[in-house]
N, C-alpha and C positions, 0 to 999 in steps of 0.2 A: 251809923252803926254797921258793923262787919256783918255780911249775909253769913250766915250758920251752912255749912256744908254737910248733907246727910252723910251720918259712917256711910263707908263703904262696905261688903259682905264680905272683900277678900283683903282686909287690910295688909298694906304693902305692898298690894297688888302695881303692875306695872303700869297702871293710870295716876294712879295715885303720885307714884315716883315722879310722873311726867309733869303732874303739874307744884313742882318741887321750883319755889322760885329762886333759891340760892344756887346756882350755873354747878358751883363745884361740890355740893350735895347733892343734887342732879344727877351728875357724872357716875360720884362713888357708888349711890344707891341703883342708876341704871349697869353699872359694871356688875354688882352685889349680883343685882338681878337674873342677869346673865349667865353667870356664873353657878347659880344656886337654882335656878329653876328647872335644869333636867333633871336634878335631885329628889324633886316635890312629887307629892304625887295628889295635890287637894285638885278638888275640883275646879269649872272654871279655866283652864289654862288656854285652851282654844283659844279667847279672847283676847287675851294679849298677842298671842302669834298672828291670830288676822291682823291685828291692828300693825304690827310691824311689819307683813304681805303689804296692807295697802300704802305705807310709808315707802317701804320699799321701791314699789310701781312710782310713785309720784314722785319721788327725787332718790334715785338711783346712785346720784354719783355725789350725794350728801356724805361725809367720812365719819360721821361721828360716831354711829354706832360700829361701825367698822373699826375704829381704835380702840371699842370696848368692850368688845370680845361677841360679839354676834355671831359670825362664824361657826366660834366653839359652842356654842350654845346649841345652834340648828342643826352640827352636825352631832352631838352629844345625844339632841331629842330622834334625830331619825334613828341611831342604832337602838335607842330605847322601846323605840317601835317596834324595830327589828328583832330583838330579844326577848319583851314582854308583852308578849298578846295581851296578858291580863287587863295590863295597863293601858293599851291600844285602843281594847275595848269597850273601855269604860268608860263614863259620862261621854263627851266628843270629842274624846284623843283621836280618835281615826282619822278628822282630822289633819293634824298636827305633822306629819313625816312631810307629806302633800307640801302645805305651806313652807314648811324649814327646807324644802329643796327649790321652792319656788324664790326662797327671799334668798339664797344664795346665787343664782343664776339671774335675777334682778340687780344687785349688787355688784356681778363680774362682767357686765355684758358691756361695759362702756369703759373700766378703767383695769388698768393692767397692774397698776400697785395692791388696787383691792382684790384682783385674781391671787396674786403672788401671796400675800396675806390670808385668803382662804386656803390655800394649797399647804401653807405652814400650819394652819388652822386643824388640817387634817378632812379636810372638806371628800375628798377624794373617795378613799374605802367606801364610806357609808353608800355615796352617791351610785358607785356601783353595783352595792349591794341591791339598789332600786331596780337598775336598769335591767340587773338579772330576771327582774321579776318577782322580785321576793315578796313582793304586796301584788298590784295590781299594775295593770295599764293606766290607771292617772297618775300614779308614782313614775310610772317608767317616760312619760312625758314630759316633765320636769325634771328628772332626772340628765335627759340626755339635752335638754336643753344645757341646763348650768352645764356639765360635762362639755358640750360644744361651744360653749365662752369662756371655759378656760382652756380650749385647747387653741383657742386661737391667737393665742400672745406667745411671741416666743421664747418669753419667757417661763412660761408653765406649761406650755405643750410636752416636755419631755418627763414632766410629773403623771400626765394622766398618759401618755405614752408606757410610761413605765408599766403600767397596769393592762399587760398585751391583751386579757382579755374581751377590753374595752371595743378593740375595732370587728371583733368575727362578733362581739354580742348586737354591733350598729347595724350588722351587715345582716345579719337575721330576722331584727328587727325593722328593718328599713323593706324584707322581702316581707314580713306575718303581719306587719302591723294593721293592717286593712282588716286582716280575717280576726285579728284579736279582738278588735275593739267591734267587728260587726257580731261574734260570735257569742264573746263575753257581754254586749252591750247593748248594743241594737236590734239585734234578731227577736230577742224577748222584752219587750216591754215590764212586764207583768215582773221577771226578775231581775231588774236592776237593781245594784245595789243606793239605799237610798243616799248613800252623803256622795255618790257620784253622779248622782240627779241634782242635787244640791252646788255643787262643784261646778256642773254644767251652765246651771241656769241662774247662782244665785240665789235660791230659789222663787224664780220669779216667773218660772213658766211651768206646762204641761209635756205630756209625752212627744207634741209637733215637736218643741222649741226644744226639749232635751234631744232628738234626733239629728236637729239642725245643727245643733252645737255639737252631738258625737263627731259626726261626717266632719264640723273645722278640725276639731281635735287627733282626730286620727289624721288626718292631714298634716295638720302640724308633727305629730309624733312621726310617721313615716320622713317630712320633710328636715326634721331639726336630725334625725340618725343621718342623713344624706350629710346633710350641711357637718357634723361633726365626722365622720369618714373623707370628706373633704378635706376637712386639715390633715388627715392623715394621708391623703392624698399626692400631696406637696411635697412628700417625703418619696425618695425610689425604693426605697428597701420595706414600705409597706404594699405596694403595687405590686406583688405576686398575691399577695392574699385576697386586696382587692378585686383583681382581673380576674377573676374565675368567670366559667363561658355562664352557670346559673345568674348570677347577679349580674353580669352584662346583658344579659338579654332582657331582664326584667327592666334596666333601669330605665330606657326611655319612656318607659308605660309610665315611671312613677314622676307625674306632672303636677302633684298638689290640685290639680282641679279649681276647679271656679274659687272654691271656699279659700284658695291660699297661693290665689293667682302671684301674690309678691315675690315665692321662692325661684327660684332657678332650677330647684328641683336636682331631678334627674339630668337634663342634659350640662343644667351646672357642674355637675360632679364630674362626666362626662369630657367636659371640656379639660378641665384639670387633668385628669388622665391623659386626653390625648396630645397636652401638650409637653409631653415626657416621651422621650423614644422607645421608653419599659413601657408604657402603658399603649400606646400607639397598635404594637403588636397584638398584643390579646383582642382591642377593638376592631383590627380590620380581619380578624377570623372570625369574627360573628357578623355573616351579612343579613341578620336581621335587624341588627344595630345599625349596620352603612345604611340598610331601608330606611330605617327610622331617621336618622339623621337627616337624610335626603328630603323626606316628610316634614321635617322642622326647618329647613334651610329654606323652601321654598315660600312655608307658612306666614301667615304675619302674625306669629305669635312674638310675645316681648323678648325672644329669648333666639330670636333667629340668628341673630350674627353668634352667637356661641354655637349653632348647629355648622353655621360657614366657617367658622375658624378651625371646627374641629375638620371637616370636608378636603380643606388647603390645607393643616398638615400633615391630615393622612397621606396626600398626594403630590407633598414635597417630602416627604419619606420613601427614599428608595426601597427600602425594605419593607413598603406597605402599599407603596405607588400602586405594583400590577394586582393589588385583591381588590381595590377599590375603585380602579378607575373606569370601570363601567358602568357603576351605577354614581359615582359620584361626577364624574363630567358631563353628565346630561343634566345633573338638578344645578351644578355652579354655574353652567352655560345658561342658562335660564337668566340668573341673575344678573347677567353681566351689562346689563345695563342699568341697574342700579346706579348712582350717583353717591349722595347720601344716604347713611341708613345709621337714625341717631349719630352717635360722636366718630362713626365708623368715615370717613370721608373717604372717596374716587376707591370704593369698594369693590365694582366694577374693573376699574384697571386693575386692582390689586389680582382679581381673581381670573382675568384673562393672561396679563403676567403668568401666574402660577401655570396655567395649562401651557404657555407655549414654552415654559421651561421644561416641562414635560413630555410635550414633542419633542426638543431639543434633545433630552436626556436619554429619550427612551426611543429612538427612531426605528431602529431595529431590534430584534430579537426577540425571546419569549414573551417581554413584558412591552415589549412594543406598542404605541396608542393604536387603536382600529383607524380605519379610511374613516370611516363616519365623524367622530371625533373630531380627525385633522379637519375632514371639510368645513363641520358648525365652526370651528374654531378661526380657519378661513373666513368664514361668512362673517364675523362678530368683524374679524378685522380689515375686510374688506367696508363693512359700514361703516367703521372709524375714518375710513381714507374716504369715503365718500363724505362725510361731513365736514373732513377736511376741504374739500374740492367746491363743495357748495357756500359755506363762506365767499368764497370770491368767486359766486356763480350770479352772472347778472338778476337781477329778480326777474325779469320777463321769463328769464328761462326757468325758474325754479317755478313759477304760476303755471307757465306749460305740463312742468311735473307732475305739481300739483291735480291740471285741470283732467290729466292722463289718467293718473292713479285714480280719482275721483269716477270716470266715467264706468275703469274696472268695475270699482267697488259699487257703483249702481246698478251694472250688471249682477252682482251677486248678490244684491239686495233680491232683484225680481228672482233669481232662479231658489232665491230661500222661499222668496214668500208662494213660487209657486210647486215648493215641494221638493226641488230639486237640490238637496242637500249637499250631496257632493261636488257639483258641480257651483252650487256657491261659496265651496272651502275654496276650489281651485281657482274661483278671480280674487277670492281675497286674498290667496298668497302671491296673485300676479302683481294686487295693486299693493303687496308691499315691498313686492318687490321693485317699481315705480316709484312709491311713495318718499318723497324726500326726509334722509333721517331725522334732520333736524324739525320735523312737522311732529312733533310726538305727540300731541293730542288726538292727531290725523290715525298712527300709527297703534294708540289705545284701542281706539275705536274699531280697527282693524284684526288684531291680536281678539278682543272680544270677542268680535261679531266669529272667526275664526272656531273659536272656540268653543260658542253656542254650535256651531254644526259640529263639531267632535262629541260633544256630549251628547247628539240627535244619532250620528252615526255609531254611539253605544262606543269611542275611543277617548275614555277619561285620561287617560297618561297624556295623552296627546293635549283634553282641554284642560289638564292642570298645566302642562308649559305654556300654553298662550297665554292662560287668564294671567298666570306668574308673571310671561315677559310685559304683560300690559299693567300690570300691578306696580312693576318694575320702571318702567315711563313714566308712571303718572306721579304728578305733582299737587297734594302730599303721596311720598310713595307708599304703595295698599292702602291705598282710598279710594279705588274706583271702584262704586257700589257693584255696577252690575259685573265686572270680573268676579269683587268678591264673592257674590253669588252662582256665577258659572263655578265657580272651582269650588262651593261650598256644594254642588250638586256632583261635580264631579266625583271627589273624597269621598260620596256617600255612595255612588257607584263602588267604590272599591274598599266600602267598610270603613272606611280611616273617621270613624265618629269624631273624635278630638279636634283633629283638624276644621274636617268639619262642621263643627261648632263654633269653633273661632272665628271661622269666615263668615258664618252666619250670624254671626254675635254683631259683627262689624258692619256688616251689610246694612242690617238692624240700625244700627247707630248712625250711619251714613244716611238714609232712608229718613230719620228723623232729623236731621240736620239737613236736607235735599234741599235748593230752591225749585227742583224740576216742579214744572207745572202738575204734571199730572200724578203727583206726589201733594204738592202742594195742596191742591183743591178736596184731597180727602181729606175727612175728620179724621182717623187715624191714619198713622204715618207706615205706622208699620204693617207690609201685607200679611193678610192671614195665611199663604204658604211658607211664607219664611217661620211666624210662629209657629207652626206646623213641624217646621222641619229642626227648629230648635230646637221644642219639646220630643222629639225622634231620639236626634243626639245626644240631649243631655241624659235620657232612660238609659242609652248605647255605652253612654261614658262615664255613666253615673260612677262617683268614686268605690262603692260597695260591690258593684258589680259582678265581681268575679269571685268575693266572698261570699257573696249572696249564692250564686250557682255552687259554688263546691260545699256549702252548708244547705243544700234546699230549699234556700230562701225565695227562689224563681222556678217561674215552671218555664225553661228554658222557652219551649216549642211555643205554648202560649204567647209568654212575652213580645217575642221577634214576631209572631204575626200581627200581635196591639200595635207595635213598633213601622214595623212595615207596610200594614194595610191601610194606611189612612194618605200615605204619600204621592200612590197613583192616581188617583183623579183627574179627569180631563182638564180641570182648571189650575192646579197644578202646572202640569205643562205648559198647557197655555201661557200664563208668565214664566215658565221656564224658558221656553221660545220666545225670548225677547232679541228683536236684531234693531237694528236704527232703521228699518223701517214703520214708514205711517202708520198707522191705524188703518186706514182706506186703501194699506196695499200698495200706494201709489209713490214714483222714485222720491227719494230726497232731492232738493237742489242747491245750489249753491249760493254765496250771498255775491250781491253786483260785483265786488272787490275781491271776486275770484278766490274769496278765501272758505274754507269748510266751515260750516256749521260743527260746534263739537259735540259731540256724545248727549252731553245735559239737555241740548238745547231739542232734540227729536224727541220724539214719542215713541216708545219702547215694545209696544204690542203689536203680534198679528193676529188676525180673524179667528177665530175659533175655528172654523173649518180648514182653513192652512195649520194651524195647531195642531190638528186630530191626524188630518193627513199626514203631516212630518213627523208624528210618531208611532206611525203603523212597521 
């Protein structure tokens, strides 16, 4: 016997149609549907729109509704919105705009026939009407999403092009979006509106977890206006609007943050510009930009080679060579001994190439390289020829080297441990200069230890290049724990929270993946000043941060001393002051086969009273 199916409340409703077993009465009455439903005005319609949102998410590049007439429908219900508050208002249409822009940029985000088909759809106007702001900041993030998947094909790009308002609205959007969604959203709990509590969570959490989800969201929002300016991007004839000196200086800031580590963000956009000879110009007039770049190039953030490519073209551009090449030839010089970096191969040569075309080019005159420059640049390629030479340098002699530079470096070990700071920077740079290049483990360890006395002697620029060039040796390259951590302290000397966080992120990771013994033998992996110093940066870098202070939301002076006072601690330092020296003080030595002990294999602490002393 056939089970009896209870009526439905909204008969004809679009469940009903779905479970319609005849294929092509299916069809008719799902087109019907389509078609007639921005028209209605009964209760209940919510329901069906989520249920085509979650369709949508789950098979995106399914066509079927897309041949019959979906499109027109979504874009039919958001001007509806737009038109009739009444209607918006009433039972959960509010709703309803939200979703109809969401299931149109779900649908365009992977196929180019179904962009082109929405664009004929009429998808466009309304989508903009969002971005303006006509409703709220959850509209306008869904908005600029579908907007930046169909500007991506190029075949519809010059459809949402047409629409010139579209890029100065991304570009505003992409500077206020922090302060919208913290002002409109966050700031008060108490007035939230409740279907974007709902929207946030599902409704499946409280005010924590709707907080948590604001901060993705605004992220997102801030990152998808980037990522759509970007296609505008690729064009020269929108690069005067883009380059303005406001929004170049914002953009490196704008990083999506932990919550939306996947974008490219800002220095993605970034990169695209600089790789246009229009755009090129406007970025090397703002050297707070070349700074920041310089910050990202050196970083191991995922997005470093976009900061180096944009570094090399600024400085194979003649016309942008002399604003940049003071502060950009000191951070590529760092790198130049990279190897590998991801799919980037002999990275290194590429960027030492670049600088002695640059000598070459610019030998004399105004834009002339400095002596300093020429010399590092020397030096890089004086080491190439020395590694050259040592391939067919007998081993006896290379152990000699070895055993030479080794002796250096145990002198600097004692004049660290007895205080004598400077004077154990100066054997370390004797013993690398001894040190055989091709000894790179030798050479990490070196560059480190280096760098721990820069950071003692209060010169962070100086221990962000070593920890860099020994980050730069080491094999996986930015994996060695304790650089990461010398240049995660040094960035925090010069404020650069972001950065360092990242180092400190990594440190962290590294730490918990350690075989080092005295990592090993704790219960926890990770040390409590590194937690320390995370939770510093992430308050420093937090993505609200700067909305928060220009709305009251921080009591600036407060904060930065919460921030600040908990970092100096004698113990603290104490593992700040980490060299390859004992524990007991006493030299390192070598193994019978003349060969070094590497980094992993010593014990990273000294005495607490050498600790205190080296930081007076």
């Amino acid at each position: 016997m056939e089970k009896l199916i209870p009526d439905c409340p909204y008969p004809g409703c679009f469940f009903c149609v779905m479970k319609e077993g005849n294929p092509n009465k299916r069809r008719t009455s799902i087109m019907k549907f389509f078609r007639e439903l921005p028209s209605q005005d009964d209760d209940g319609q919510v329901l069906p729109i989520s249920g085509l949102w979650n369709t949508a998410m789950a098979h995106p590049n399914d066509p079927e509704f897309i041949e019959l007439g979906i499109f027109e429908c979504m874009a039919a219900l958001i001007w509806k919105g737009l038109k009739n508050r009444r209607w918006l208002s009433h039972d959960q249409n509010i709703y309803i705009p939200y979703y109809a822009a969401h299931i149109i940029g779900s649908y365009t985000m992977n196929m180019e026939d179904f962009a082109e088909t929405a664009v004929n759809a009429g998808v466009i106007p309304p989508l903009v009407e969002l971005l303006r702001g006509r409703l709220t900041w959850v509209e306008q993030r869904v908005a600029v999403r579908a907007l930046g998947h169909l500007a991506t094909y190029a075949s519809t790009f010059p459809a949402v092009a047409s629409h010139g308002e579209i890029l100065e609205l991304c570009i505003q959007l992409a500077m206020s979006s922090l302060e919208i969604v913290y002002s409109h959203f966050y700031q008060y709990a108490d007035r939230r509106l409740s279907y974007h509590c709902d929207l946030l969570t599902r409704g499946m959490g409280g005010v924590e977890m709707e907080s948590r989800k604001a901060e993705e969201w605004a992220s997102q929002l801030q990152c998808w206006s980037l990522q759509l300016i970007n296609c505008f991007a690729f064009k020269p004839e929108f690069l005067s609007t883009i380059c303005n000196a406001e929004f170049l200086v914002k953009l490196p800031g704008m990083w999506g943050g932990l919550v939306n580590e996947n974008s490219p963000a800002g220095i993605g956009l970034l990169r695209t510009i600089c790789h246009h000879k229009f755009g090129r110009g406007p970025v090397s007039s703002c050297p707070g930009v070349i700074e920041a770049l310089c910050n990202i190039a050196r970083s191991s953030d995922d997005w470093q080679y976009m900061a180096i490519d944009c570094l090399l073209w600024l400085l194979q551009d003649p016309n942008t060579f002399h604003k940049v090449i003071e502060m950009a030839a000191p951070a590529v010089l760092d790198l130049a001994e990279i190897s590998t970096l991801g799919d980037h191969k002999k990275l290194g040569d590429s960027i030492l190439n670049v600088l002695q075309e640059c000598i070459q080019s610019h030998g004399t005159g105004r834009s002339s390289v400095g002596n300093q420059i020429k010399e590092d640049v020397e030096e890089i390629l004086h080491s190439r020829e020395r590694f050259k030479w040592e391939k067919s340098m007998p081993k006896e002699d290379l152990h000699i080297k070895q055993a030479a530079a080794l002796v250096v470096k145990l002198e600097g070990n004692s004049l660290f441990s007895s205080g004598n700071i400077s004077g154990a920077a100066s054997k370390y740079s004797e013993a690398l200069a001894l040190c055989p290049v091709r000894s790179k483990k030798e050479r990490v360890v070196l560059y480190s230890n280096r760098a721990q006395c820069y950071l003692l002697l209060q010169q962070p620029l100086s221990a962000i290049s070593d920890a860099t060039r020994a980050l730069c040796l080491h094999n996986p390259v930015n994996r060695h724990a304790k650089s990461l951590w010398r240049r995660a302290q040094a960035y925090d000397m010069l404020g650069l929270a972001k950065e360092s966080l990242l180092d400190a992120i990594l440190f962290i990771n590294e730490c918990s993946q350690s075989t080092d013994p005295d990592l090993s033998s704790r219960q926890n992996k990770v040390p409590d000043y590194a937690e320390r110093l995370v939770k510093k940066q992430m308050r420093a870098a937090w993505l609200f941060r700067e909305a928060a202070i220009k709305n009251g939301g921080i009591d600036c002076e407060a904060d930065l001393g919460d921030a600040y006072g908990q970092g100096t601690d004698d113990s603290e330092w104490e593992t700040a002051s980490e060299s390859d020296v004992g524990n007991d003080g006493r030299k390192e030595t070598s193994n019978n086969d003349g060969e070094w002990k590497n980094d992993e294999g010593i014990s990273d602490k000294i005495d607490k009273h050498s600790s205190r002393e080296v930081k007076r």
